[in-house]
Phi, psi and omega in degrees: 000311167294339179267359141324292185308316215282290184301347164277340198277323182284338174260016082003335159268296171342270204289329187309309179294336187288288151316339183273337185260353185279327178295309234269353175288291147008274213275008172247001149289153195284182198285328168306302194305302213283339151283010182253330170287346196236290205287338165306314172271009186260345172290323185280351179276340175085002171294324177236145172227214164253126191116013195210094163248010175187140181227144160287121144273088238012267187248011182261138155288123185221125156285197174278313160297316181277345143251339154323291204284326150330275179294329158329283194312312194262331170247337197257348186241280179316309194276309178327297190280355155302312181285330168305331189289325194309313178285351198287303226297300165348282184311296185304303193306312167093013185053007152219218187258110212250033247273300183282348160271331158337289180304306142345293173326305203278327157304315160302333155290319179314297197317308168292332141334295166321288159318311187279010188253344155291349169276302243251341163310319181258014182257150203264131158121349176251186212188127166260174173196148191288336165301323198276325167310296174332311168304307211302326177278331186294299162302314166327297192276329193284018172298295214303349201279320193281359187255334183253006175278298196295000174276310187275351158268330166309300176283024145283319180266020180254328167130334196270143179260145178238051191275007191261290202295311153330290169321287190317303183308312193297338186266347165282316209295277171348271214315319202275352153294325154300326177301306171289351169288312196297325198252353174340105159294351159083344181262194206266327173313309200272350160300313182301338171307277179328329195240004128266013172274328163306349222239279188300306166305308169333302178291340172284290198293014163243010185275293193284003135294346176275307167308312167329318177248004159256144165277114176279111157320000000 
């Protein structure tokens, strides 16, 4: 069984550098590439074809461009570094409460945050912004809130307490909530980005902070 747990935790480091480098490629195409990658993927929901340049949303116009720059936000940022936390947390945790390398995991996602949003400062036709790190840790940590909520009920009917990987998620879950009020870029994609990190993390970390403290009887 451990050396199973083991071959999962490396592959799991594996595709985590893998996907960090793949970001860090992302963020060094020029701004034509790099909008031909977010219309491609606003082409693949099959919501726009030809002759279809805006669609109603509820009581909204949403053009085409405007949902390209959408899903950007929400798959190239939000999601992307969500799956990196996932893999982060996998690799680090080790299956049990594994507190400090969590934290690594997750200081090691800022940093390619950070990095790919400092490539796109010297990249021609992009911009980095300090906002877009804050999404890119928003999908990070609500993985991990939620990998460590669903950690901490298993390893409740296990017997074990895991309240050290618990704090640590709830307290990056907090900090980046604050970041984002301090760094708000003001627009409406990375507000819909915020509110399901509020909502889904929020519920995690209070999952995994409840479990975390109970006692099985």
């Amino acid at each position: 069984m451990d050396k199973i747990k083991n071959a999962i935790r490396i592959t799991a480091a594996i595709l985590y550098f893998a996907v960090a480098v793949f970001a860090v490629i992302q963020a060094a195409l020029p701004a034509e590439q790099s909008s031909e990658v977010s219309a491609s993927f606003a082409i693949f929901t099959g919501l726009f074809g030809e002759g279809v340049t805006e669609i109603q949303v509820l009581d909204k116009t949403v053009t085409f461009e405007d949902f390209a720059s959408f899903l950007r936000k929400l798959v190239g940022h939000f999601g992307l570094f969500g799956f990196l936390g996932f893999l982060g947390f996998i690799a680090a945790s080790g299956f049990k409460d594994n507190s400090k390398w969590l934290i690594i995991d997750l200081l090691t996602t800022f940093f390619f945050a950070a990095l790919t949003e400092t490539i796109q400062l010297v990249t021609p036709g992009r911009g980095g912004l300090f906002s877009d790190v804050v999404l890119d840790m928003q999908g990070a940590v609500m993985s991990v809130c939620a990998l460590a909520a669903i950690q901490s009920v298993y390893f409740y009917f296990k017997r074990v307490s895991m309240k050290k990987s618990a704090y640590i998620a709830a307290l990056f879950y907090v900090a980046f909530i604050a970041l984002y009020f301090g760094f708000n870029s003001g627009s409406l994609n990375t507000t819909i980005c915020f509110y399901i990190y509020l909502i889904t993390g929020g519920i995690a970390s209070l999952l995994s902070l409840i479990f975390s403290h109970l006692r099985k009887i």
